[in-house]
N, C-alpha and C positions, 0 to 999 in steps of 0.2 A: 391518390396520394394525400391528399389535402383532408379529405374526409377522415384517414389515420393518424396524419395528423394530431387534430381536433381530438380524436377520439384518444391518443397517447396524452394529451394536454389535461385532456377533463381525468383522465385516470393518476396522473399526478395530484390535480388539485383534489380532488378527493380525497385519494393516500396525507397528501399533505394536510388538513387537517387535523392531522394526531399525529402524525408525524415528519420529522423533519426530514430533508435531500437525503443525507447521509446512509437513515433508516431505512428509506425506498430501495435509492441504491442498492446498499445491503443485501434486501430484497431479490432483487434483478439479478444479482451478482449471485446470491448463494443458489436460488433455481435454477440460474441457467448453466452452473456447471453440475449443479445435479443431473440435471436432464444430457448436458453434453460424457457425463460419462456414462450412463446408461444409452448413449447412440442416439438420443431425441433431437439430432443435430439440428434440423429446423425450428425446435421450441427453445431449442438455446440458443441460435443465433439471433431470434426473433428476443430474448429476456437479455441478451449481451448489447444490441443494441439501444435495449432501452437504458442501459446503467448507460452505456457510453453515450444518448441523449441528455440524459442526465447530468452527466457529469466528467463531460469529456478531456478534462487535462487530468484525471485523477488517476490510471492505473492501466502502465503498457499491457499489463498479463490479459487483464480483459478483454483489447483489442487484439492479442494474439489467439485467444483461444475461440475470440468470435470469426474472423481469420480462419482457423483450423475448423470451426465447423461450419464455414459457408465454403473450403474447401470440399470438405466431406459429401457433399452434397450440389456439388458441383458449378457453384456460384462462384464460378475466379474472378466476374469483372469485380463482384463484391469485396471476395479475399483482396485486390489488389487493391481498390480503394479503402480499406478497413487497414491494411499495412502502412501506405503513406500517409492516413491520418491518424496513425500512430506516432509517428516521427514526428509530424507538424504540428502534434497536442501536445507529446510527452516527453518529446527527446529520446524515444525507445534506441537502446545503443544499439549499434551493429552486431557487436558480439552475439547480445541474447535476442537479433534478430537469425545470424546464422547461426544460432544452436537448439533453436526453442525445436524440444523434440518433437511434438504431433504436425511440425512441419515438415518433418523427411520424410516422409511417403507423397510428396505433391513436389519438393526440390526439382524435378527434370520440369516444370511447368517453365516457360519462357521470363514469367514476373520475376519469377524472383530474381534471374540475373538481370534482369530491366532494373531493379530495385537497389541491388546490391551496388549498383553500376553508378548509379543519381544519390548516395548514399547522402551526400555530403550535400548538395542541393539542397535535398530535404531536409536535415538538420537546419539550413542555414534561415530557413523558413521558420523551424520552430524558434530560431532568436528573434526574427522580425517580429514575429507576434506577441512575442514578451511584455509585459507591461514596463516593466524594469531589468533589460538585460545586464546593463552594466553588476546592477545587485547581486541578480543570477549568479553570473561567473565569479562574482566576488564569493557569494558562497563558496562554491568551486574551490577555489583558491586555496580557503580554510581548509576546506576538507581533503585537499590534496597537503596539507602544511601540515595538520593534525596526524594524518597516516605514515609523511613521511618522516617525521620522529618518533611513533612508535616502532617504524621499520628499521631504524638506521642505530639500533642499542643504543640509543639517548639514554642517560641516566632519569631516575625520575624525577626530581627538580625540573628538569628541561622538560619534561611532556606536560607538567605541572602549571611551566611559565606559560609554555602554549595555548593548553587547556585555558587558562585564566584569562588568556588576551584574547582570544578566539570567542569567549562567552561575555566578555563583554562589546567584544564588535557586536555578536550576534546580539544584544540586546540593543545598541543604539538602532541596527538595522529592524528589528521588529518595531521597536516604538517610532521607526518614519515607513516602512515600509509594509507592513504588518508581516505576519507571521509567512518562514522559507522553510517548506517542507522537505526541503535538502537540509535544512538547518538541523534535523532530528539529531544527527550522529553527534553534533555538537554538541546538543542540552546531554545527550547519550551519557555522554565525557562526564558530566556532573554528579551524576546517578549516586556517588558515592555517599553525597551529602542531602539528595533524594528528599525533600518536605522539612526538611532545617529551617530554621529562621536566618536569612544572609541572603546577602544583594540577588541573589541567581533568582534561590526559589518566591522569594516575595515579591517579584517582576512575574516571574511564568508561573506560577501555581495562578492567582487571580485571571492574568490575561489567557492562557490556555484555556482555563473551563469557562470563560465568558464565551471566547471562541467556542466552544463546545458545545454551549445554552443554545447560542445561535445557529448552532448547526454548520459551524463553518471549518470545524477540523471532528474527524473521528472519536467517536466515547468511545474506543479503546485507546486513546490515547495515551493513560500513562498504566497500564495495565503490564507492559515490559517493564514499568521500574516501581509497581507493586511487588511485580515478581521477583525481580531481583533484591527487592529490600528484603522480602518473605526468604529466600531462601536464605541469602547473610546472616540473617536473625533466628531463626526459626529451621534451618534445615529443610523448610517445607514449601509447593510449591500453592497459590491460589488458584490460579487460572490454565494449569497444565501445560505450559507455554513451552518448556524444557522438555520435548519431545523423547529424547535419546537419554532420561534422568529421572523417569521414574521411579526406580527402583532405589537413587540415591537420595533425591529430594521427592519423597510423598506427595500426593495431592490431599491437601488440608478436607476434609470432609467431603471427600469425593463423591457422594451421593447426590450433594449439592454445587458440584462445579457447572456442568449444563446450566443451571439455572446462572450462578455468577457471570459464566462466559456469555448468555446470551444479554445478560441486565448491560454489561458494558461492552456492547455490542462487539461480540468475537462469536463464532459460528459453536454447535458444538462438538464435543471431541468425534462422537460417532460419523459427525462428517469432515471433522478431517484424516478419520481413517479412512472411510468410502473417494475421496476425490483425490488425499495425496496419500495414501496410504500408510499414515502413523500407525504404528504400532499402538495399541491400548495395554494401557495398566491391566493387571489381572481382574481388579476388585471393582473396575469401572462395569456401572446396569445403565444400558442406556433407557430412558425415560420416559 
């Protein structure tokens, strides 16, 4: 175990040399669901564990589907410890733990109603661990305030005020707190005014891509409000992001999206038809 170890450590520091966590990551993450949908369950639960050594409070989906393929192959004491240290890293919610599909062909196993049973246990584990819980929930909070005036026919002035008080909570909280990756849907709300000169973007355009240099938030990061600016402006899409809107929003020079999606670090389109099965443009070659 110890000698894997080592040997997982030194193949980090290596990779890391030219490139940063994120990019590894990345890495680990895009092989091992390649190999887990061609059935190579064991070389992808083996590339899943390594994103989730990596970088373990970053992404429930990863520990589900690493989960699903040590299922596959018969490893439950693993599936069951790879569930609860989903909870206890990610706050992985109940729902999309009883619905994630490549789980219902193993549901009669005993875990999962052991699992479903301690739900709340677990969660309360992922607060202890928190660096900042109180902040957490504060997030929360917003993000429940934000939703529920868009839900409740607020006029828009009202979603407006929200909006406005919500992004500047959200910025006293990153400047003591650093950056809340729940905070996304918040900056989301600003998108309108997207790279303008004003309080929002001249706080987060520098402090996000510093994060970014450092490798400490995703280079796809603003690539959803490339794309939404591109399409407002332009009719056209950059990054093929708009899955279901091809045919309405183009992809700008689609010869060369592959190349754009992978520069800011987004997979390319030919594997997100093979893994989730988007539909492809007509006119896309893959490369």
């Amino acid at each position: 175990m110890r000698i894997t170890y080592i040997l997982f450590l030194f193949t980090i520091i290596s990779f890391a040399q030219s490139k940063n966590e994120f990019e590894i990551y990345n890495e680990f993450e895009q092989k091992a669901m390649l190999q887990f949908k061609d059935k190579e369950y064991e070389k992808a639960l083996l590339n899943f564990q390594n994103a989730i050594n990596l970088k373990p409070t970053e992404n429930v989906t990863i520990y589900f589907y690493a989960v699903a393929a040590a299922l596959n192959i018969g490893e439950l004491e693993k599936a069951k410890e790879l569930i609860i240290a989903s909870i206890h890293k990610t706050n992985a919610s109940k729902s999309y733990f009883l619905n994630f599909e490549e789980f219902n062909n193993f549901r009669d196993q005993s875990m999962f109603a052991e699992i479903e049973k301690d739900y709340e246990k677990h969660i309360s584990i992922f607060y202890k661990e928190l660096e900042h819980p109180k902040i957490y929930r504060e997030i929360d909070s917003l993000i429940k305030i934000d939703q529920k005036v868009r839900k409740s026919a607020s006029d828009r002035y009202k979603i407006m005020q929200i909006d406005s008080s919500n992004i500047k909570r959200l910025i006293e909280i990153t400047k003591q707190y650093g950056w809340q990756s729940k905070g996304w849907l918040i900056l989301w709300h600003q998108r309108g005014t997207y790279g303008q000169d004003n309080y929002v973007w001249n706080f987060f355009k520098p402090y996000i891509n510093e994060q970014i240099q450092k490798g400490k938030i995703k280079k796809s990061f603003w690539t959803m409000f490339e794309e939404e600016q591109s399409i407002i402006k332009n009719k056209e899409q950059i990054y093929g992001l708009y899955f279901n809107y091809f045919d309405q929003y183009p992809i700008k020079d689609i010869e060369y999206v592959d190349k754009r999606r992978t520069e800011n670090g987004l997979t390319p389109l030919w594997y997100m038809e093979k893994v989730y099965g988007v539909k492809l443009p007509t006119n896309y070659i893959k490369l």
